[in-house]
N, C-alpha and C positions, 0 to 999 in steps of 0.2 A: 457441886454445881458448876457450871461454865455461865461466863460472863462476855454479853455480846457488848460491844461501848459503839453506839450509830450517834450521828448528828440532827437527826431530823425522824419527825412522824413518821413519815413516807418509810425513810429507811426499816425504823422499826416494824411496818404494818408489814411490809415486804416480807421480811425476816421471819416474824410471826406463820405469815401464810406458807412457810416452809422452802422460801426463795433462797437457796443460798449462794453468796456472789463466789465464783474462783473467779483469780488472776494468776498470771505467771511469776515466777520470782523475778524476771528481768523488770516487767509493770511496774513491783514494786521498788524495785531501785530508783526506776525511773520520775517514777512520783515523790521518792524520799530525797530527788535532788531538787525539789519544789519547795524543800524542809517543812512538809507535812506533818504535823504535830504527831510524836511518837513512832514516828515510819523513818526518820532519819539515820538506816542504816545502809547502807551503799553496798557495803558484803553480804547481804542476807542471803542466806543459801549457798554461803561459800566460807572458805578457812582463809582468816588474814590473821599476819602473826607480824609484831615487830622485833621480838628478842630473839632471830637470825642470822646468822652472819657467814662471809665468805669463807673459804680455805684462807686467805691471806686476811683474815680477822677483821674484812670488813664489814659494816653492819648490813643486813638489807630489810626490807620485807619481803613476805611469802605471803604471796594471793595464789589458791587454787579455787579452780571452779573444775564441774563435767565441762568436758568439751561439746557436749547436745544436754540441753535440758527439755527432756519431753514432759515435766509436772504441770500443775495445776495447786493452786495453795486456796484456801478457806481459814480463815482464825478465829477460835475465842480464848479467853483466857480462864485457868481454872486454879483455885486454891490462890488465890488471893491474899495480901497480909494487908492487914490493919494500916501498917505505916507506908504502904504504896501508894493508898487511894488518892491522895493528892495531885499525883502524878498520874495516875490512870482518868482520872478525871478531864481532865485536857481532850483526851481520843476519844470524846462523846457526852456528850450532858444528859444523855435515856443509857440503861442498860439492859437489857434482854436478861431476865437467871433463865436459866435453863437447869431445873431442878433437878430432874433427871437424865443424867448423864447417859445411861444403858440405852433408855428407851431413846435418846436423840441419836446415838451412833447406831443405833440399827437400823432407825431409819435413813440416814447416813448411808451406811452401809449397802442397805437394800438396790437404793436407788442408783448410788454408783452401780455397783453392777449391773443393775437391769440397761444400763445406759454402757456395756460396756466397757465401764473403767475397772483400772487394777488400785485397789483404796489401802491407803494406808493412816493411821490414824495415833498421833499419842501427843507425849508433850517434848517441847524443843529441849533441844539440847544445848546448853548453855556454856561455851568454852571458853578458856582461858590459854595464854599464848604457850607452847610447847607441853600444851594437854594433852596425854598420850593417851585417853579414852577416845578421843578424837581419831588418830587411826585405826584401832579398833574396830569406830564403827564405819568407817568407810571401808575396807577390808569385807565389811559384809555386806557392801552392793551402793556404789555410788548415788543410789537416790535417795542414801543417808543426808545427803547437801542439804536436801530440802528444808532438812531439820535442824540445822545448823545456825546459832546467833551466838554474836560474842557477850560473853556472862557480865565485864562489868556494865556493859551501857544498858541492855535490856532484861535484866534475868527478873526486874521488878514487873515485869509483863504478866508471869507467867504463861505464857501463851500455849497453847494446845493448838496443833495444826491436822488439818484433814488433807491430805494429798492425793492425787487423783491422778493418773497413768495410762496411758494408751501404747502400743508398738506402731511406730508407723506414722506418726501425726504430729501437727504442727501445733502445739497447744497456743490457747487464746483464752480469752475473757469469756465464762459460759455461767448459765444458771442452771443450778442443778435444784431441781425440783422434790422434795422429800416429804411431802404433803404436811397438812398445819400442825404447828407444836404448841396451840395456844392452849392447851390443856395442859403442858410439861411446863410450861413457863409464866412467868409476872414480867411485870415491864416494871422499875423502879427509876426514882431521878439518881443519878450520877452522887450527888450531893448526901442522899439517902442510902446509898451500898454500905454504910458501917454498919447499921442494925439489921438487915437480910447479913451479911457477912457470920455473924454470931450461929444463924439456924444451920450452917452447914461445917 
């Protein structure tokens, strides 16, 4: 299942009705220096590393980003553990299940495309500093960034990211429409996610 965490009715009803918000990854930086409960990652979508150091053995960091970010990002989280919910709890008192997975990214899926985007879709990638699967996957097309968070602060997220692409355009804040999922999904309290957590 995937797990949507909202603050408010409204958000959920939204969600339901098959609204789903993207922002860009810069957005989210921008809001995580507001220390936005759980969004307090300033590198998202990008490799920062601190056990680097010069030729002449000084220490540094290493921040990369693309130099153009044309994404678009959407998040839930999926596969969930027992001993996180504490923590995940904070980024929403309602949770959305989204029980079926298939049926929600195809709709997903559909809808992007019909709307012209290029959809990419899994779960983040969680690194650690001088993690060589990290070039790897950049090696296979820079809009691996997207996917990108550093494993000790968030890997308890689990997050699962829907990413959305254009050639040629400025991305922005959009609602992608993917018609209602209130048949794939319950709405549960935040407080109550350890017993739904056991049925998947």
């Amino acid at each position: 299942a995937f797990y949507k965490f909202l603050d408010s009715e409204k958000a959920v009803n939204s969600f339901c009705l098959g609204k789903m918000y993207f922002n860009t990854p810069e957005y989210y930086r921008k809001i995580e220096e507001k220390d936005e409960i759980g969004r307090k990652d300033t590198y998202d979508g990008m490799f920062y590393g601190e056990n680097f150091e010069t030729p002449n053995k000084k220490p540094i960091r290493l921040v990369m980003k693309p130099e153009r970010e044309n994404s678009i990002i959407m998040c839930v989280s999926h596969n969930l553990k027992k001993e996180n919910l504490r923590r995940m709890k904070k980024m929403g008192s309602l949770v959305v299940v989204i029980k079926d997975e298939t049926l929600f990214l195809d709709k997903v899926y559909k809808a992007s495309i019909l709307n012209g985007y290029k959809v990419k879709a899994r779960g983040v990638q969680y690194y650690e500093d001088l993690d060589k699967s990290i070039w790897n996957s950049l090696e296979k097309g820079l809009d691996n960034f997207a996917f990108l968070k550093q494993k000790e602060k968030w890997e308890y997220q689990q997050e699962f990211r829907v990413v959305l692409e254009k050639d040629n355009w400025e991305p922005k804040f959009t609602i992608l429409g993917i018609g209602d999922i209130t048949d794939i999904s319950e709405v549960v309290l935040a407080e109550k996610l350890e017993s739904v957590l056991q049925q998947f």
